[in-house]
N, C-alpha and C positions, 0 to 999 in steps of 0.2 A: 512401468511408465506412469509420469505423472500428468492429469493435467489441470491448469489454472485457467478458469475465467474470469473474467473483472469487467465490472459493469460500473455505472454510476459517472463518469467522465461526465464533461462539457463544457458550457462556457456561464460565469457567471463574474457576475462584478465585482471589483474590489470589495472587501469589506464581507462580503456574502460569503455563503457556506455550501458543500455538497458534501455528500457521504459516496465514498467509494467500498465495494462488497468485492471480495474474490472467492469465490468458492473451487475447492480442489477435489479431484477423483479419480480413479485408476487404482494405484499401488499406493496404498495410502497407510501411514502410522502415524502412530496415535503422539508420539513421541515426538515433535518436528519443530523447526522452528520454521514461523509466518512473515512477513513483513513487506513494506511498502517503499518501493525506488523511486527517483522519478529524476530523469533528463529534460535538463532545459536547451532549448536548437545550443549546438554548437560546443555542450557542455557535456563533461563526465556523467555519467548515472551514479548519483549519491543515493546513500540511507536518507530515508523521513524517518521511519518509526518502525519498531522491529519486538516482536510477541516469540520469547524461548518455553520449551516445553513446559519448565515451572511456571507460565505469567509470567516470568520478568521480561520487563518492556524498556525501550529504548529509546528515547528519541534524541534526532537532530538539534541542534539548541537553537534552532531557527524556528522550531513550531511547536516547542513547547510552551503550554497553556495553550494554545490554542487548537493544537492535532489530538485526538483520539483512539486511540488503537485497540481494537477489542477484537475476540474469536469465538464461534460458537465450533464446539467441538461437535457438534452432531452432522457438521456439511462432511466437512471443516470448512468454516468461512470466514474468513479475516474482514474485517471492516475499518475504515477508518474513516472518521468522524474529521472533516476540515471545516475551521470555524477564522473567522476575519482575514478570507484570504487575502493574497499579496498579487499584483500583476507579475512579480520576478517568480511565483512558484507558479508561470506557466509552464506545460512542458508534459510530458507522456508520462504516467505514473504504471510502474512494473510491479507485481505481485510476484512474491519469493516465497517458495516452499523450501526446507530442508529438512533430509531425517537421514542421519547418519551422515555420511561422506559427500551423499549426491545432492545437488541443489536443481531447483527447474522453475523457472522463468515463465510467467503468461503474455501474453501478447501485445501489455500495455494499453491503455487507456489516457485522452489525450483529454487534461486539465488545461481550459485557459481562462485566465483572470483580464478583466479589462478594466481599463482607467475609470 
């Protein structure tokens, strides 16, 4: 079993920035891919930004240049770096672990941007 906590949520202003951390432990390889979801009310859960076992990263074409997606392999902790946010990327932001076939979900953390 795996699990994800994710820290760093809240509320800040248009324009402004916050850093989201998720650190993962249980049954853990080394080998995984990381990344970051996030549901806006009423909306699917989309990809932000997504860290594969080589570094290859991924992002949304909504927050490139501006998202950041990094991983320190000693937690393993995924972080993402949010820089001139928007009020539409309000919404619950999910941490994804995957290694092998199995994927596992943290409990989300609630970004909201205001006017």
């Amino acid at each position: 079993q795996v699990q994800l906590v994710e820290s760093g949520g809240g509320l800040v202003q248009a324009g402004g920035s916050l850093r989201l951390s998720c650190g993962a432990s249980g049954n853990i390889f080394s080998a995984s891919t990381m990344g970051w979801y996030r549901q806006a009310p009423g909306k699917q859960r989309e990809v932000v930004a997504v860290i594969d076992p080589d570094d290859k990263i991924t992002y949304a074409q909504s927050v490139r240049g501006r998202f950041t997606i990094s991983r320190d392999y000693a937690g393993p902790t995924v972080h993402l770096d949010m820089n001139d946010l928007r009020p539409d990327e309000t919404g619950i932001y999910f941490c994804n672990y995957i290694a092998g076939t199995k994927g596992h979900w943290g409990q989300g953390t609630q970004v909201t941007v205001s006017y």
